[in-house]
C-alpha positions in Angstrom: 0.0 0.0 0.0 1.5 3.8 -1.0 1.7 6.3 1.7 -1.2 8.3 0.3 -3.3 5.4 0.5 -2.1 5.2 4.1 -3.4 8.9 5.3 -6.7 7.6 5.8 -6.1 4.0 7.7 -3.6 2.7 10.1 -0.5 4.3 11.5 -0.6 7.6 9.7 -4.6 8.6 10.7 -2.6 9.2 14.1 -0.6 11.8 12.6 -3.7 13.5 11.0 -5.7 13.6 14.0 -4.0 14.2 17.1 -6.3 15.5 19.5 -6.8 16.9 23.4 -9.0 14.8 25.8 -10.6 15.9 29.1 -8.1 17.1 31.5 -5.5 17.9 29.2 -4.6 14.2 27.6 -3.1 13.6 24.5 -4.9 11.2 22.3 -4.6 9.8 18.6 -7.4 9.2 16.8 -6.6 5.4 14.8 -10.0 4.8 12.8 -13.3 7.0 12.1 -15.4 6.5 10.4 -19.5 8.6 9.4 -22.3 6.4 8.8 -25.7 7.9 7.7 -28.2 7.7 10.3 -31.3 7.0 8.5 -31.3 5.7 5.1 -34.5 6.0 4.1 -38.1 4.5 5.3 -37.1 0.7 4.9 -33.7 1.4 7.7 -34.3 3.8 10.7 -37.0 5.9 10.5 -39.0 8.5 12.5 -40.4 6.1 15.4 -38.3 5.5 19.1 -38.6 1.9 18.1 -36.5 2.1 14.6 -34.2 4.8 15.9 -33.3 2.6 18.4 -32.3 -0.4 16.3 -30.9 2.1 13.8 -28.8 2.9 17.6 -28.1 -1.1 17.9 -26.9 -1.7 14.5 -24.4 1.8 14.3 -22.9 0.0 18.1 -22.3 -3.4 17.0 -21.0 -2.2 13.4 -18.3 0.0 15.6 -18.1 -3.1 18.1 -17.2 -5.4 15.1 -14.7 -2.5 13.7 -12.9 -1.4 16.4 -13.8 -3.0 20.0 -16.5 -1.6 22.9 -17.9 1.4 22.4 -18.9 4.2 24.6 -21.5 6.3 23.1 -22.4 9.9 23.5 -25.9 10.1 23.9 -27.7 11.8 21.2 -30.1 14.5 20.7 -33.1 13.2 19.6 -35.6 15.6 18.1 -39.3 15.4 18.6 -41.5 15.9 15.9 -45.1 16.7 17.0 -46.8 17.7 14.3 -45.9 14.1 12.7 -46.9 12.4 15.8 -50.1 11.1 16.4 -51.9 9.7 19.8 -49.4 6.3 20.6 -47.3 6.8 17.7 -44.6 9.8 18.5 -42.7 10.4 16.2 -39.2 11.8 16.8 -35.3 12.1 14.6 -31.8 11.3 14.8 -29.1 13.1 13.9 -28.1 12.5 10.0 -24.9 10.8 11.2 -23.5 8.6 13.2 -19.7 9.1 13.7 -17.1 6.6 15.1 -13.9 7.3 16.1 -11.5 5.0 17.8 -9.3 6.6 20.3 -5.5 5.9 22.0 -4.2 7.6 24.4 -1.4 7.0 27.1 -2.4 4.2 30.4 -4.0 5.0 32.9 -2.0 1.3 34.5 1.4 1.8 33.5 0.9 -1.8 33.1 -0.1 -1.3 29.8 1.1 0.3 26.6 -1.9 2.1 25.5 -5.2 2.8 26.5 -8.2 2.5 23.9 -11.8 3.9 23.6 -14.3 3.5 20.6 -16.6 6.8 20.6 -19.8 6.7 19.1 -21.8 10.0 18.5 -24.9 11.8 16.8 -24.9 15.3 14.7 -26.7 16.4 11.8 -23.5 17.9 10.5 -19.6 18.8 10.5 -19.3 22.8 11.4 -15.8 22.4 12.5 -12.3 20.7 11.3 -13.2 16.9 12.4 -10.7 17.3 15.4 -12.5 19.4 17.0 -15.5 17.8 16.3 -13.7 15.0 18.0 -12.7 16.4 20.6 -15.6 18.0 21.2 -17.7 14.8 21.4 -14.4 13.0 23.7 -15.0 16.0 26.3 -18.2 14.2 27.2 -16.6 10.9 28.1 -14.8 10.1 31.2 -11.5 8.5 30.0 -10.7 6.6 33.1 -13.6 4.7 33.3 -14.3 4.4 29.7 -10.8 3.2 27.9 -9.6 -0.5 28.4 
């Protein structure tokens, strides 16, 4: 595989993305990946039910990719003038991002400690870094890497 082939996989996504965790950690970001959230009315949908599979499927995908996953709860939006009386309706966020995470041990034990982030937003309004980062400031690293 060429280097520029690289810049998008493996050990040189590291280099791309290095970003700054809660209390002042430095962390590598070593996969991410943006899935859509809702593909149309035959995968996720409008209704708790669906969004919640659609939830499901987006964790064990990241599961299978990269390890456990923590995810950042996400901002559902109601939508009342779809619902109707037992059947609310309500929206993800168009995407679901995963990014798996490295940082230094908590256990000097170890070499590495890893966290798989899962998150919601409709869109990217910053560098993905700081979108990142921004979504690892929710998470308590301690508790949450491996």
């Amino acid at each position: 595989m060429n280097r520029k082939a690289q810049q998008h996989a493996g050990p040189w996504l590291d280099r791309l993305f290095p970003i700054q965790l809660h209390g002042g950690r430095i962390g590598t970001v070593k996969g991410f990946s943006v899935l859509p959230s809702n593909t149309g009315i035959l995968e996720g949908g409008l209704d708790p039910e669906s969004n919640e599979q659609q939830r499901r499927k987006i964790r064990a995908l990241a599961k299978d990719r990269y390890g456990p996953v923590v995810e950042v709860e996400p901002v559902i939006e109601p939508l009342p003038e779809l619902s109707r009386p037992g059947r609310p309706r309500e929206r993800l966020p168009w995407m679901a991002c995963v990014a798996q995470l490295e940082s230094k041990p908590h256990d000097p034990e170890r070499l590495a400690s890893a966290v798989t982030l899962v998150w919601w937003q409709d869109a990217f309004t910053r560098p993905i870094p700081e979108e990142i980062e921004r979504a690892a400031a929710c998470i308590d690293w301690a508790s949450a890497s491996d």
